[in-house]
KOLZA-196144 format. One record per residue: residue in one letter; chain; x, y, z of N, C-alpha, C in turn; residue number from 1. Coordinates in Angstrom, 2 decimals. Layout:
<sites>
type mol n.x n.y n.z ca.x ca.y ca.z c.x c.y c.z seq
A A X Y Z X Y Z X Y Z NUM
...
</sites>
This chain:
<sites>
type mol n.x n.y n.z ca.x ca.y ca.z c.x c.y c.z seq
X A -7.86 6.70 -22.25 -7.17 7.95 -22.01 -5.73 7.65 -21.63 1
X A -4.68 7.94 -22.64 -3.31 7.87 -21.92 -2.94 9.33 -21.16 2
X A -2.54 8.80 -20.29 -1.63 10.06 -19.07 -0.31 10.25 -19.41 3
X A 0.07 11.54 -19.48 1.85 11.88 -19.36 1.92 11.90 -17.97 4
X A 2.78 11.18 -17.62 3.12 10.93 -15.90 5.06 10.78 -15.85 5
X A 5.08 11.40 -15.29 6.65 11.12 -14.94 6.96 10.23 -13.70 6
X A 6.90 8.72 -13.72 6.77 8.39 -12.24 8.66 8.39 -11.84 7
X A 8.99 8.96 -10.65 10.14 8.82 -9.94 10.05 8.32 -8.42 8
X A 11.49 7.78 -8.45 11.27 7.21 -6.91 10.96 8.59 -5.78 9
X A 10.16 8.16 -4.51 9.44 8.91 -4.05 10.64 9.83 -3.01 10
X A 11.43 9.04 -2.63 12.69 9.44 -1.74 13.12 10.49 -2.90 11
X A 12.83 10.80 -4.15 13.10 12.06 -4.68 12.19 13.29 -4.59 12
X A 11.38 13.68 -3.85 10.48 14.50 -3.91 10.25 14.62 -1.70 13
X A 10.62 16.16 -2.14 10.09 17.02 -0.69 9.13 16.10 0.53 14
X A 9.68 16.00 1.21 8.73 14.83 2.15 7.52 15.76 2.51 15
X A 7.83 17.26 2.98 6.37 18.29 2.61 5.23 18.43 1.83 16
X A 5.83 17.96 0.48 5.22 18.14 -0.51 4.15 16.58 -0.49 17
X A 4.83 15.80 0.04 4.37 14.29 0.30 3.19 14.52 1.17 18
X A 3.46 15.09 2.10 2.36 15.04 3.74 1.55 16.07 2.72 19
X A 1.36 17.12 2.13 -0.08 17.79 1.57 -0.52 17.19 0.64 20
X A 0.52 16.79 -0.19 -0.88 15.63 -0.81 -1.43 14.59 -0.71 21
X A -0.79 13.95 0.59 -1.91 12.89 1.96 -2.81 13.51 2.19 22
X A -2.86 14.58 3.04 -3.66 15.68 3.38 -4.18 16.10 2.55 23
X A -4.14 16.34 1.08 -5.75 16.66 0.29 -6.36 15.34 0.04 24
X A -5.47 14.36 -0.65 -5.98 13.39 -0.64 -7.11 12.60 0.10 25
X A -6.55 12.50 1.40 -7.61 11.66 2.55 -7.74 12.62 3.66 26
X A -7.39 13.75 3.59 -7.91 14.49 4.80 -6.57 14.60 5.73 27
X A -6.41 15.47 6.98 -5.31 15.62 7.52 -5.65 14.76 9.10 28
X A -6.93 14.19 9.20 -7.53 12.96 9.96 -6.92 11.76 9.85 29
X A -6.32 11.71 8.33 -5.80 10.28 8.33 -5.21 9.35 8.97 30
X A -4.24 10.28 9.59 -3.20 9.52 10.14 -3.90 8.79 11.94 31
X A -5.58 8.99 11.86 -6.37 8.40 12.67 -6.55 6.73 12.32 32
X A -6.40 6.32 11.11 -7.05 5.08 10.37 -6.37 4.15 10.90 33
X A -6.76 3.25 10.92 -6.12 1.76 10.99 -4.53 1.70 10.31 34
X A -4.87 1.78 9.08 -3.46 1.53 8.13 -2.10 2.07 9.21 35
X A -2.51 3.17 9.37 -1.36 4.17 9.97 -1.09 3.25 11.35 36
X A -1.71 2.91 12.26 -1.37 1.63 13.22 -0.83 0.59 12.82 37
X A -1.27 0.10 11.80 -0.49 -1.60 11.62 0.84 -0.88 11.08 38
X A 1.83 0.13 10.29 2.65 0.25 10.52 3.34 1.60 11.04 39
X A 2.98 2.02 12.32 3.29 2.95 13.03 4.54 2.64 13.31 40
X A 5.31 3.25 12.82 6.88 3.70 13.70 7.89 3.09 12.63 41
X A 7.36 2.51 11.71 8.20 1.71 9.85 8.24 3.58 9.38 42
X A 9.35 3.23 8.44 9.71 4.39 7.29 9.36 3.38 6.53 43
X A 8.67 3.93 5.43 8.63 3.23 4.04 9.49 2.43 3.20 44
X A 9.17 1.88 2.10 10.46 1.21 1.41 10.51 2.25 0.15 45
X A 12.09 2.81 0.11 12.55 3.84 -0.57 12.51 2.77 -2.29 46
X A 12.52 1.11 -2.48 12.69 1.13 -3.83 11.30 0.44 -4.41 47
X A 10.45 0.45 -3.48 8.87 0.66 -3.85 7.55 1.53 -3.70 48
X A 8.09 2.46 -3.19 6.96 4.31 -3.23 7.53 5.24 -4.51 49
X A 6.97 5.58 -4.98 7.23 5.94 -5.95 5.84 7.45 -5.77 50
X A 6.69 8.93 -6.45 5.80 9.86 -7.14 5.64 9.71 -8.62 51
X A 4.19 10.40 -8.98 3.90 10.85 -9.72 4.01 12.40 -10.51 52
X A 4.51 12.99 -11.36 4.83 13.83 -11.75 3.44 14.53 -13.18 53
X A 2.87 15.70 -13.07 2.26 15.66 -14.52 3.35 15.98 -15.47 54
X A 2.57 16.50 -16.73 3.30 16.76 -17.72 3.96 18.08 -17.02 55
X A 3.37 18.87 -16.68 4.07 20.31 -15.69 5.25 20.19 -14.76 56
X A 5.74 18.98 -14.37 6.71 18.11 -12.94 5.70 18.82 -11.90 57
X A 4.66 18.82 -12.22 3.66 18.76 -10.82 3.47 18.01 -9.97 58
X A 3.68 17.47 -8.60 3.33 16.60 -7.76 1.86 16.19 -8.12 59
X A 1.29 15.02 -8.16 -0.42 14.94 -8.56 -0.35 13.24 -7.63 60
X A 0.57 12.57 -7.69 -0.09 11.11 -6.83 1.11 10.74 -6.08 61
X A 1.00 9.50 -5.14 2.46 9.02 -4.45 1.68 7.42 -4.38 62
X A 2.35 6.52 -4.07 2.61 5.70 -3.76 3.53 5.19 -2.31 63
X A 2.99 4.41 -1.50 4.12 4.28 -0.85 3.92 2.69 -0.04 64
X A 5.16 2.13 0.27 4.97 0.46 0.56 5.98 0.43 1.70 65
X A 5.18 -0.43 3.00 5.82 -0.57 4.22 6.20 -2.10 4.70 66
X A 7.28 -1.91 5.74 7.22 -3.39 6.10 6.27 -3.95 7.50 67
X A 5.78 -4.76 7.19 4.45 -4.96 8.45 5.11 -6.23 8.25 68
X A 4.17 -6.98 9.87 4.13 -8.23 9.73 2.75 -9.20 10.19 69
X A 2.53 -10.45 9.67 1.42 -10.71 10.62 2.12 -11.92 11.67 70
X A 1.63 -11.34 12.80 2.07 -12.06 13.90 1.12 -13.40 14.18 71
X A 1.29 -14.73 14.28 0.49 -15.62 14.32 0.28 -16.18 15.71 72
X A -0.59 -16.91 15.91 -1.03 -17.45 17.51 -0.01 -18.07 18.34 73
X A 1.20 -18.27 17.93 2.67 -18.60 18.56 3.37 -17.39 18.98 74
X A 3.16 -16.30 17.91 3.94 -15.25 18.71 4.82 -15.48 17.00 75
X A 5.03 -16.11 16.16 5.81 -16.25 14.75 5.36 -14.47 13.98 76
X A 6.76 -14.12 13.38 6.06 -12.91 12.92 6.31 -12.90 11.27 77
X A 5.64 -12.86 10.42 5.39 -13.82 8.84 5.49 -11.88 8.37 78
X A 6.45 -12.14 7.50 6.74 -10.47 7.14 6.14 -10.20 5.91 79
X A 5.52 -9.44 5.29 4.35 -8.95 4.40 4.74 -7.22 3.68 80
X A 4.35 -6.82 2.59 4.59 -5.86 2.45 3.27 -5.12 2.25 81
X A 3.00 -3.73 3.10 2.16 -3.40 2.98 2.00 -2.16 1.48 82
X A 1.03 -2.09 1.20 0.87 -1.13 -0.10 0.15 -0.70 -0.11 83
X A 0.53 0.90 -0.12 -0.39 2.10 0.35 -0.05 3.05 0.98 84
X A -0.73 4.00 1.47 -1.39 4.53 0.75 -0.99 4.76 -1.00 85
X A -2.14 5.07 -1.62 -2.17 5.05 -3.41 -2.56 6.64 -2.75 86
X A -2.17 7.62 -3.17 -3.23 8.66 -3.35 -2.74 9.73 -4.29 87
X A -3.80 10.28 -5.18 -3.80 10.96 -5.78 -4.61 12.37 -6.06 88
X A -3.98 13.76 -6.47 -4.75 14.69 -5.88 -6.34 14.71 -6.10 89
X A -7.40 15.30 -5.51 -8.89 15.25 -6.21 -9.10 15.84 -7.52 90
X A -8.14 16.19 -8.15 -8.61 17.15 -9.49 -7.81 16.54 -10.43 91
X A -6.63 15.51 -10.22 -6.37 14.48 -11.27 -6.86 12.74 -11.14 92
X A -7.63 12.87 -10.05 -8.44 11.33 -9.93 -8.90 10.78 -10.96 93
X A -8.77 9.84 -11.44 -9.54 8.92 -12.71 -9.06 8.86 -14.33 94
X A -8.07 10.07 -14.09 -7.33 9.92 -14.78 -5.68 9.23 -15.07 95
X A -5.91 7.84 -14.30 -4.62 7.29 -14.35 -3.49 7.07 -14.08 96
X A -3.48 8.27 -13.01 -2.17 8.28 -12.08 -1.88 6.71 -11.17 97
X A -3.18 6.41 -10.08 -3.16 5.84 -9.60 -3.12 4.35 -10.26 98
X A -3.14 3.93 -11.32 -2.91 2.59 -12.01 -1.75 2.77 -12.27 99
X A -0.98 3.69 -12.78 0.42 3.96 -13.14 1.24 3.45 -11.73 100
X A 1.06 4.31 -10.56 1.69 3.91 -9.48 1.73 3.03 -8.84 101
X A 0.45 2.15 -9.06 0.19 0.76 -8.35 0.94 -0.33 -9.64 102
X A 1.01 -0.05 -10.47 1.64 -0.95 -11.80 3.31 -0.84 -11.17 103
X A 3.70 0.26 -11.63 5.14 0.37 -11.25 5.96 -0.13 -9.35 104
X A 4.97 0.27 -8.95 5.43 -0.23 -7.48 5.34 -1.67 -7.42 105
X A 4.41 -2.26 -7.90 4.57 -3.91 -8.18 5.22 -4.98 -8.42 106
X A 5.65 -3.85 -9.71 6.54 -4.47 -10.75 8.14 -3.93 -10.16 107
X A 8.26 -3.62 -9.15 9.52 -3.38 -8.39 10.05 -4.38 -7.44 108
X A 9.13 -5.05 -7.14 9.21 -6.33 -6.13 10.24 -7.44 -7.13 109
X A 10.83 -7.86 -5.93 11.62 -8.75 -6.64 11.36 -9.79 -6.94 110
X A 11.84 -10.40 -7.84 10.67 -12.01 -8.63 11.38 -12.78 -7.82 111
X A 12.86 -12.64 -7.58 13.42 -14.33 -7.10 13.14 -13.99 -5.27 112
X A 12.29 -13.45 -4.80 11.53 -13.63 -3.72 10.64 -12.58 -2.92 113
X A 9.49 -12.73 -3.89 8.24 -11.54 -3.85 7.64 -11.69 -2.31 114
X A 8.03 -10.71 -1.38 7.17 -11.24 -0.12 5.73 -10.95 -0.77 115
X A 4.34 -11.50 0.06 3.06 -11.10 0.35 2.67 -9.73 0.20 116
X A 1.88 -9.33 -0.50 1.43 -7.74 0.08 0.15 -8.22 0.52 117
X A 0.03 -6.83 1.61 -0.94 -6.70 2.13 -1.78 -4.98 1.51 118
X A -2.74 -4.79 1.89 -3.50 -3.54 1.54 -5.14 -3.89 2.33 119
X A -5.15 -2.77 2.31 -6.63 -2.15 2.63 -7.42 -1.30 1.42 120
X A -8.34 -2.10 0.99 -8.69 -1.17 -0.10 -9.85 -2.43 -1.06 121
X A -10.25 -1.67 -1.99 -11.95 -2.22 -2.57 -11.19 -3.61 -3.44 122
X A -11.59 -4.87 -2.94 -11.63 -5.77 -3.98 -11.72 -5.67 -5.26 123
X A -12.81 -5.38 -5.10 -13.59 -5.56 -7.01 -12.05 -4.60 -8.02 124
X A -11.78 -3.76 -7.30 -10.98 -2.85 -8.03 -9.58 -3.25 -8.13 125
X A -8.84 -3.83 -6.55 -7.81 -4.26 -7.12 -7.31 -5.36 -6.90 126
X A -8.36 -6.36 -7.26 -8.56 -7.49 -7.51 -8.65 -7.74 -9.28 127
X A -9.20 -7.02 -9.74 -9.58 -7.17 -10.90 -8.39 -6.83 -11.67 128
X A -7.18 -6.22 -11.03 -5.86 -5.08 -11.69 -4.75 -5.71 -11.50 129
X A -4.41 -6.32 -9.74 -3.44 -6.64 -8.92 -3.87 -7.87 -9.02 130
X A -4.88 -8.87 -9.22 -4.95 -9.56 -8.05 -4.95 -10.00 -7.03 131
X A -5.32 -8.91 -6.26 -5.61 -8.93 -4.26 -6.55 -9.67 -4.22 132
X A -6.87 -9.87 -3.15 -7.98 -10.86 -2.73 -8.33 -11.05 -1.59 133
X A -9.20 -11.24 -0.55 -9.74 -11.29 0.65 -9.64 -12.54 1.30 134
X A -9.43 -13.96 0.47 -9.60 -15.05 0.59 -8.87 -15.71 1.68 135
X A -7.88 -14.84 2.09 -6.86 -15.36 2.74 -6.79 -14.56 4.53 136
X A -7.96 -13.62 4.24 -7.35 -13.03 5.19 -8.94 -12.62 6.48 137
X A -9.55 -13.95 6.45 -11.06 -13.80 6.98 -9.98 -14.21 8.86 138
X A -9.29 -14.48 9.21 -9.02 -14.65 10.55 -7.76 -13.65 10.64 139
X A -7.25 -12.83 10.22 -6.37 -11.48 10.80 -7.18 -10.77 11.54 140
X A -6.38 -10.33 12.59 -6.92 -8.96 13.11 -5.93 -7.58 13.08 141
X A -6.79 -6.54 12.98 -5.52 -5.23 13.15 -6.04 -4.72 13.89 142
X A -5.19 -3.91 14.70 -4.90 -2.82 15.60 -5.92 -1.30 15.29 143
X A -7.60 -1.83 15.53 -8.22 -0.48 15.08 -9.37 -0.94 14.20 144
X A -10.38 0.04 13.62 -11.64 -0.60 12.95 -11.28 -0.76 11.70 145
X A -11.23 -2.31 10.87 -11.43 -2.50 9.52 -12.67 -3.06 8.73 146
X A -13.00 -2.79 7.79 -13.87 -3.43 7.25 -13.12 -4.46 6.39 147
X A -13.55 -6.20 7.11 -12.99 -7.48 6.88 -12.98 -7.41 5.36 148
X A -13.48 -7.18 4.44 -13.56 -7.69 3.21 -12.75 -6.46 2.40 149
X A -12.27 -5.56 2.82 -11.28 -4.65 2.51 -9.85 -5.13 2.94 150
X A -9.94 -6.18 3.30 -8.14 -6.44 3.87 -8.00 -7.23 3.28 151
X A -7.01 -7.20 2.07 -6.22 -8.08 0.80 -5.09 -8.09 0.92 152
X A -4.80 -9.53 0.35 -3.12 -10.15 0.24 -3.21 -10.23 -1.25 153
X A -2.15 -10.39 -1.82 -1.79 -10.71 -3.39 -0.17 -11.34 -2.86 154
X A -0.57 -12.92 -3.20 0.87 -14.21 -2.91 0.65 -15.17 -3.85 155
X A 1.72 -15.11 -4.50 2.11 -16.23 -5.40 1.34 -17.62 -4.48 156
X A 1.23 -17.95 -3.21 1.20 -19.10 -2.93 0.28 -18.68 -1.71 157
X A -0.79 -18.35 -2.22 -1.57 -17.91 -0.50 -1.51 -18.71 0.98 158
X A -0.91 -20.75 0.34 -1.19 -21.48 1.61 0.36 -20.63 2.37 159
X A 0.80 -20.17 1.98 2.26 -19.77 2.64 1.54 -18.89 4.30 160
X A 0.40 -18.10 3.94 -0.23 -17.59 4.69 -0.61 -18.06 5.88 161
X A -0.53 -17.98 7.21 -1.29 -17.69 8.20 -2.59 -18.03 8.30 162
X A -3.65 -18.57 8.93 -4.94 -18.67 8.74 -5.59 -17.59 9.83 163
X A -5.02 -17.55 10.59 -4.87 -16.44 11.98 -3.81 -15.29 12.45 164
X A -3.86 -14.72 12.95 -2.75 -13.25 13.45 -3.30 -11.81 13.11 165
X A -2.31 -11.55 14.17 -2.87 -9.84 13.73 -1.51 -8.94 12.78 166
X A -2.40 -8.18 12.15 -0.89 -7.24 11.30 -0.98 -6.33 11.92 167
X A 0.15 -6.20 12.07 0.90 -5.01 12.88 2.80 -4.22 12.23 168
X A 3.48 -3.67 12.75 4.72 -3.19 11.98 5.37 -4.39 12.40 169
X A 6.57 -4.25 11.34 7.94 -5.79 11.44 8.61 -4.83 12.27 170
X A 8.60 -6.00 13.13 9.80 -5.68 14.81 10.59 -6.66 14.22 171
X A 12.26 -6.64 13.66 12.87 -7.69 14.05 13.72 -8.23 15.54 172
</sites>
């Protein structure tokens, strides 16, 4: 199935219009979750969140990518980009928005020095897309309840990683 999607950067679209379709998306509870702790008090990065547009210039998905860091057993703080929330409304789900936005936000990172991302979210799925992976991240802790095998990095060089720390927001 190809999608007509208009993706634009997200700093172009109503920050209102942003918070209700969090709020259909995952509920207006969300901002209870974990994610929302590890980077509480970060604004997003304006040249990797990105909206989705339908063929209508309907709002239907967002994207959005933060700066976190993981802090290691010295107190060292190893800076990471977080990615996420993906969400897209319930009545255009599965139809492609959300691969569109996770493709393009990716592919925005800069090659001559890609930090780490981090995410919360199903292996099998974007592992199989992104290459995330869990492998790296069995001794982090965050700020709140995660399920361990939902917390993925995608790094050119995983030993660059930490074997220990907790993620939390980049304080410089």
């Amino acid at each position: 199935m190809t999608i007509l999607a208009n993706l634009i950067p997200l700093d172009n679209v109503d920050p209102a219009l942003v918070e209700a379709l969090l709020d259909r998306a995952f509920e207006p509870e969300r901002h209870l979750r974990t994610a929302y702790k590890v980077r509480e008090g970060m604004d997003w990065l304006p040249a990797l969140s990105f909206a989705a547009l339908d063929e209508g210039d309907q709002l239907v998905g967002t994207i959005q990518c933060w700066p976190v860091a993981l802090t290691d057993p010295a107190g060292r703080m190893h800076p990471l980009i977080m990615v996420g929330p993906v969400a897209v409304l319930p009545e255009h789900q599965g139809a492609g928005y959300g691969q569109a936005l996770m493709t393009v936000s990716l592919s925005a990172l800069s090659p001559e020095a890609p930090l780490p991302q981090v995410m919360i979210g199903d292996p099998e799925y974007y592992g199989r897309f992104w290459g995330f992976a869990n492998d790296a991240t069995g001794g982090w802790t965050l700020p709140g309840p995660w399920e361990p095998r939902r917390l993925l990095t995608r790094c050119d060089n995983p030993t660059v990683l930490p074997q220990q720390g907790t993620l939390g927001p980049w304080r410089r």
